[in-house]
DODREN-263811 format. One record per residue (C-alpha): residue in three letters; chain; x, y, z. Coordinates in nm, 2 decimals. Last residue first. Example, Ala and Ser with C-alpha at 12.3 -4.5 7.8 and 13.67 -1.06 7.14 Angstrom:
// residues 2
<atom ser A <1.37 -0.11 0.71>>;
<atom ala A <1.23 -0.45 0.78>>;
// end
This chain:
// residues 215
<atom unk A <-1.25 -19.11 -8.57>>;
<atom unk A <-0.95 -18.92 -8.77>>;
<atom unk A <-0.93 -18.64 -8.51>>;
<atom unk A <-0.96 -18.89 -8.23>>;
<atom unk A <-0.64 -19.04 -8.37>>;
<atom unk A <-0.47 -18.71 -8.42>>;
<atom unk A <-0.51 -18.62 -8.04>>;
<atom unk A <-0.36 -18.93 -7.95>>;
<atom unk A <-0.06 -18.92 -8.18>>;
<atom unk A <-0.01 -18.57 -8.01>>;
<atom unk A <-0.05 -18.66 -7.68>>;
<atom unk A <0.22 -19.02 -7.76>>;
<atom unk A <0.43 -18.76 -7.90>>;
<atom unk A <0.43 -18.52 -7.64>>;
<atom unk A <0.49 -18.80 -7.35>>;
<atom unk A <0.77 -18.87 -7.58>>;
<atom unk A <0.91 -18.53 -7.59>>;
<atom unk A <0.88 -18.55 -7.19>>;
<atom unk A <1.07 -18.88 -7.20>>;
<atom unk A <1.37 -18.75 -7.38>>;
<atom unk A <1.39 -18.42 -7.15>>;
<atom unk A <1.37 -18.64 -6.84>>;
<atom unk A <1.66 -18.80 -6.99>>;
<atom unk A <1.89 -18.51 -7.12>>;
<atom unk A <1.82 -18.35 -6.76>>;
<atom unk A <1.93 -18.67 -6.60>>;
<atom unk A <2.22 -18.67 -6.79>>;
<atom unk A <2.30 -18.28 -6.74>>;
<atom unk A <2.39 -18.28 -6.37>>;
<atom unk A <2.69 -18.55 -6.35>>;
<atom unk A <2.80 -18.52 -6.69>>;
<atom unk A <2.90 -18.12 -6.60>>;
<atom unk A <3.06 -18.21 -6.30>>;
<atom unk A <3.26 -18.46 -6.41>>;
<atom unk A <3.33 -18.22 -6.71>>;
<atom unk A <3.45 -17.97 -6.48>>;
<atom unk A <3.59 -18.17 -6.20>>;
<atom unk A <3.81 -18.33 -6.44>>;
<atom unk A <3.92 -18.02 -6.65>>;
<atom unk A <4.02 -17.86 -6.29>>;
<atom unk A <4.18 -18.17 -6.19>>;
<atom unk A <4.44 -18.22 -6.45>>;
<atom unk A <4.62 -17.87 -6.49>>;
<atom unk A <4.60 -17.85 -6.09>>;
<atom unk A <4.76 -18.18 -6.05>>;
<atom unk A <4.98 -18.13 -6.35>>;
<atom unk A <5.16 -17.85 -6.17>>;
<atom unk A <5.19 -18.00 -5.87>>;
<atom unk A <5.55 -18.16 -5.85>>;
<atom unk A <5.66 -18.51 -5.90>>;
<atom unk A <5.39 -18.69 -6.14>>;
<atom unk A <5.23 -18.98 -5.94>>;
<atom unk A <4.91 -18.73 -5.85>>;
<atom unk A <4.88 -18.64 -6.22>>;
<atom unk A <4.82 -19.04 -6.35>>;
<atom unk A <4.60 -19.07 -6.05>>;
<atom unk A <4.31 -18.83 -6.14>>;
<atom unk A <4.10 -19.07 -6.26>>;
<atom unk A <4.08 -19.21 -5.98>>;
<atom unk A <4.04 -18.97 -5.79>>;
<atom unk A <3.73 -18.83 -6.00>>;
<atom unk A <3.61 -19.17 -6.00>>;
<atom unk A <3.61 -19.17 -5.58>>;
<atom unk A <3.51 -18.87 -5.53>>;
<atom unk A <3.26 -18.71 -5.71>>;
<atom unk A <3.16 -19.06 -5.86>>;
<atom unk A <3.08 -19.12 -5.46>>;
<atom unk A <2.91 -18.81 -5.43>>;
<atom unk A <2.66 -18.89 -5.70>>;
<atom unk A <2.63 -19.24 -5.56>>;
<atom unk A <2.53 -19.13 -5.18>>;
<atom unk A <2.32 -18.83 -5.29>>;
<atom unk A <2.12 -19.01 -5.56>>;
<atom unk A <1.86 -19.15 -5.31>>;
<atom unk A <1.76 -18.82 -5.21>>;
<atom unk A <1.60 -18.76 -5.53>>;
<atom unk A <1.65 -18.60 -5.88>>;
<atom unk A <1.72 -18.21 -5.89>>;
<atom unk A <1.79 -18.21 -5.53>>;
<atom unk A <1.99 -18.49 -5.55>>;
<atom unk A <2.21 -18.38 -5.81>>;
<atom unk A <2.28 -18.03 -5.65>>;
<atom unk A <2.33 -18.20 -5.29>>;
<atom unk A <2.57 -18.48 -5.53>>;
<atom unk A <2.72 -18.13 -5.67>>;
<atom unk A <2.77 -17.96 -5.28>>;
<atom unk A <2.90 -18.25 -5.13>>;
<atom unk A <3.21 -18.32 -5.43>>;
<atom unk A <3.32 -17.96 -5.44>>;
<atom unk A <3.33 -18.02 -5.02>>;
<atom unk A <3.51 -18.38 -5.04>>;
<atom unk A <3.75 -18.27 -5.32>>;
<atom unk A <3.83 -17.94 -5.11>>;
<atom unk A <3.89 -18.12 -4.82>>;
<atom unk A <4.11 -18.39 -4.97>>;
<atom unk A <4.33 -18.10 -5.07>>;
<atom unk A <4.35 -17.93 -4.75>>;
<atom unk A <4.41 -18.26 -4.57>>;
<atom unk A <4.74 -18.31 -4.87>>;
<atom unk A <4.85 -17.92 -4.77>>;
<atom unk A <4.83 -18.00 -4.40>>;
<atom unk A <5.01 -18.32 -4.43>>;
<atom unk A <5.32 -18.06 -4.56>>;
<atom unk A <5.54 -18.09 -4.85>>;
<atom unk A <5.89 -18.22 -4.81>>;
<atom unk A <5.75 -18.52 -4.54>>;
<atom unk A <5.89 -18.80 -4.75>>;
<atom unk A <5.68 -18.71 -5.07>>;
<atom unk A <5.59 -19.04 -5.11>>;
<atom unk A <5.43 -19.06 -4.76>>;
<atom unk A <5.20 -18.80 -4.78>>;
<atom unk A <5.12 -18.89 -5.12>>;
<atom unk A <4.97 -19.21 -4.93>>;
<atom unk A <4.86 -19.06 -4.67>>;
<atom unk A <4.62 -18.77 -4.77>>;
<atom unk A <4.46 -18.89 -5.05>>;
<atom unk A <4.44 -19.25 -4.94>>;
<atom unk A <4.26 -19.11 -4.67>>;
<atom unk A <4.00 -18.94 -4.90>>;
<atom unk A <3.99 -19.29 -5.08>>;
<atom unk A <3.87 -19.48 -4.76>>;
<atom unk A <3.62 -19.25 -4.70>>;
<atom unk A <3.44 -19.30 -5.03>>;
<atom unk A <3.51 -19.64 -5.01>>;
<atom unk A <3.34 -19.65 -4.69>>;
<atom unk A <3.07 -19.44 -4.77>>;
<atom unk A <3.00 -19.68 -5.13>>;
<atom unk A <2.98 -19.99 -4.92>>;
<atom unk A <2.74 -19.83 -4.67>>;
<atom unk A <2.53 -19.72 -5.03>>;
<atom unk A <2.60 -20.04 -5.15>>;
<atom unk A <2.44 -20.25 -4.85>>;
<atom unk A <2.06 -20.26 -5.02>>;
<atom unk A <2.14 -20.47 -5.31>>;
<atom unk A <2.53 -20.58 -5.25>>;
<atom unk A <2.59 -20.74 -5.59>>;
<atom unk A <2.33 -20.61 -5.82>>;
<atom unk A <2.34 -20.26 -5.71>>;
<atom unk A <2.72 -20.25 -5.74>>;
<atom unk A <2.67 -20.37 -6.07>>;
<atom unk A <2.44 -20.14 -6.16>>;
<atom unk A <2.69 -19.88 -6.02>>;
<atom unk A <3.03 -20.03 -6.18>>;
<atom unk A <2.84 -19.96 -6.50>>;
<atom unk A <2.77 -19.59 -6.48>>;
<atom unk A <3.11 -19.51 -6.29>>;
<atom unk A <3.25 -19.68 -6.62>>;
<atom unk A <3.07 -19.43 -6.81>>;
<atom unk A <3.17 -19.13 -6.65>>;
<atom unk A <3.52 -19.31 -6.57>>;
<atom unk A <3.56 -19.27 -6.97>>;
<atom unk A <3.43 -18.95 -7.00>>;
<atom unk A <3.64 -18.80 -6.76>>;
<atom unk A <3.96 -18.94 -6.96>>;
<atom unk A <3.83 -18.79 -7.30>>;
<atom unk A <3.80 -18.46 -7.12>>;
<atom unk A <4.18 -18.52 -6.99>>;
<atom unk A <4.26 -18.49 -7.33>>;
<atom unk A <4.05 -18.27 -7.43>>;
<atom unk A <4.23 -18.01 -7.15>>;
<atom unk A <4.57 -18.11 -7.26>>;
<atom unk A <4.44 -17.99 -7.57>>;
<atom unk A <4.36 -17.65 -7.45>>;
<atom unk A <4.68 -17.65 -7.29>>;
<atom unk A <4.86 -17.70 -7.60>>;
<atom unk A <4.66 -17.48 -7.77>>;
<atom unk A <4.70 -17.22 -7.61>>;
<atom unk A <5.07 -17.27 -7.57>>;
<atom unk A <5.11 -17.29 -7.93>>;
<atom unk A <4.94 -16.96 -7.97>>;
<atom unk A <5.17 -16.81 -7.77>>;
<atom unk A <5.48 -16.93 -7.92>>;
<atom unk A <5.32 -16.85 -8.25>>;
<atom unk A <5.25 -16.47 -8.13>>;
<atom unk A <5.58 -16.36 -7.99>>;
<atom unk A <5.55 -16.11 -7.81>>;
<atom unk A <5.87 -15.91 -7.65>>;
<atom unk A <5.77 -15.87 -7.38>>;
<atom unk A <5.46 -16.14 -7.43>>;
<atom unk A <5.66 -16.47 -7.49>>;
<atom unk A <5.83 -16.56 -7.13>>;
<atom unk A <5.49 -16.45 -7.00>>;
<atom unk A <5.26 -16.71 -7.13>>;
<atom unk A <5.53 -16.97 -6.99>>;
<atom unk A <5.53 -16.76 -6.60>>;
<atom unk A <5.18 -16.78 -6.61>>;
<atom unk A <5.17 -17.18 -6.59>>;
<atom unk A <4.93 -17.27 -6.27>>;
<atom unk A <4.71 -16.98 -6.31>>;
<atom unk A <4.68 -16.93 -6.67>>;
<atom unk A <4.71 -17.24 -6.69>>;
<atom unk A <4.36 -17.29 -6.52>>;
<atom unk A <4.17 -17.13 -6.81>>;
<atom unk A <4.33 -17.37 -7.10>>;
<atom unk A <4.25 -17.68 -6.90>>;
<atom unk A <3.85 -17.58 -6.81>>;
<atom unk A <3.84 -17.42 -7.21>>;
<atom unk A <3.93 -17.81 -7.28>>;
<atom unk A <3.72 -18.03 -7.06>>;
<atom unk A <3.41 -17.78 -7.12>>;
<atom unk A <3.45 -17.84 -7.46>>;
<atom unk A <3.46 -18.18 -7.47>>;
<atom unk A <3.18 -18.26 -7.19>>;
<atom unk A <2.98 -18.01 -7.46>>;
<atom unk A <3.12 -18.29 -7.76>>;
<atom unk A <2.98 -18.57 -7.55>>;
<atom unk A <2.62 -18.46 -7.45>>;
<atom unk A <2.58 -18.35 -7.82>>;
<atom unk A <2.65 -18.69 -7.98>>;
<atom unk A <2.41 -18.83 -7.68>>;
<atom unk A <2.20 -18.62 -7.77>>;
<atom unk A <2.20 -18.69 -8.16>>;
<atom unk A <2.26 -19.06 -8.11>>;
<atom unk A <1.89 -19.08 -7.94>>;
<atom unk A <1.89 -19.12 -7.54>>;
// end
C-alpha cells in the first residue's frame, strides 16, 4: 500500500470515528443539547459538538490501534498454532462473550439485569457475524473466523476503558465510533489491496504494450 492510501485509509477511519461519536450523543446525551436550545445558546452548543466529535477521534485513534495490533497478533497466531488458530480463535471468541456477560454482571452486584449484559453480548456477536459474512464474501471463506474474531474480541478489548466506567453512557458513546471504524478497516483493506495490485497489473500491460511499440 503507497503512503498516499494508506494516509487516506487513516484520515476516512478518522472521520467515520468522529461523525460515529457526535451522531450517537444525540441519543445517549439529549438532555445536554437540550439544556442550551430554549433559550439557545450557540457556544455551549457548539462546544458540545465538538466535544463529542472529538471524543469520537479519540476513540478513532484507539480502533486504529487494535486494527493494527489485530494485524500482528494474527500472523503471529498463524505462526504459532498453524492450522489450530482458527479453534483457538472460537474459543477466545466465546470465551470473551462470557466475560461480557459475567464479569460486569458481577460488578454491578445484580443492580442491572443479566438480561441486559446477554442482550449486549448478542448484539456484539450478531453486528460482528454479519461483517466477517460481508468480509468473507468479498474475500474467502477462510476470513470468516479471523474477521469475526477482530469483531469481537479487539473491539472488546478495546472497548474496556468504557465498560469499567459506572453507568452506560460512555459505553454507548465508545462503541458506536468503535464498531464504525472497526467496521470500516475491516472491509476497505482488502479493497485498497486488490485495488493496488490491479493498477499494477495495468502498469506492467501498459509497459508491455510500450515495449512492443519500440521493437
Amino acid at each position: 500500500m503507497s503512503s498516499q492510501k494508506l494516509v487516506n485509509f487513516l484520515l476516512k477511519t478518522f472521520i467515520i470515528g468522529g461523525a460515529a461519536g457526535l451522531l450517537i450523543s444525540f441519543f445517549v446525551k439529549p438532555e445536554d443539547y437540550l439544556a442550551y436550545l430554549n433559550p439557545f445558546d450557540f457556544m455551549e452548543v457548539l462546544g458540545l459538538l465538538l466535544f463529542f466529535i472529538g471524543l469520537g477521534l479519540t476513540f478513532s485513534v484507539v480502533s486504529m490501534t487494535g486494527f493494527f495490533a489485530y494485524l500482528f497478533i494474527h500472523r503471529m497466531g498463524l505462526s504459532l498454532f498453524r492450522s489450530f488458530w482458527s479453534m483457538v480463535q472460537i474459543i477466545l471468541i466465546a470465551f470473551v462473550l462470557f466475560d461480557l456477560v459475567y464479569f460486569p454482571y458481577r460488578a454491578a452486584d445484580g443492580e442491572v439485569s443479566m438480561l441486559w449484559y446477554i442482550l449486549m453480548s448478542a448484539a456484539l456477536l450478531i453486528i460482528g457475524w454479519v461483517v466477517a459474512k460481508r468480509k468473507a464474501k468479498e474475500t474467502n471463506q477462510s476470513a470468516f473466523i479471523p474477521a469475526l474474531f477482530f469483531m469481537v474480541v479487539i473491539t472488546t478489548v478495546e472497548w474496556v476503558p468504557a465498560l469499567q466506567v459506572e453507568g452506560t453512557d460512555y459505553v454507548w458513546l465508545m462503541i458506536a465510533p468503535l464498531l464504525a471504524c472497526n467496521t470500516y478497516q475491516l472491509l476497505t483493506l482488502h479493497r485498497i489491496n486488490k485495488a493496488v495490485k490491479q493498477e499494477r497489473t495495468d502498469k506492467k500491460s501498459s509497459g508491455k504494450q510500450a515495449n512492443a511499440r519500440n521493437i
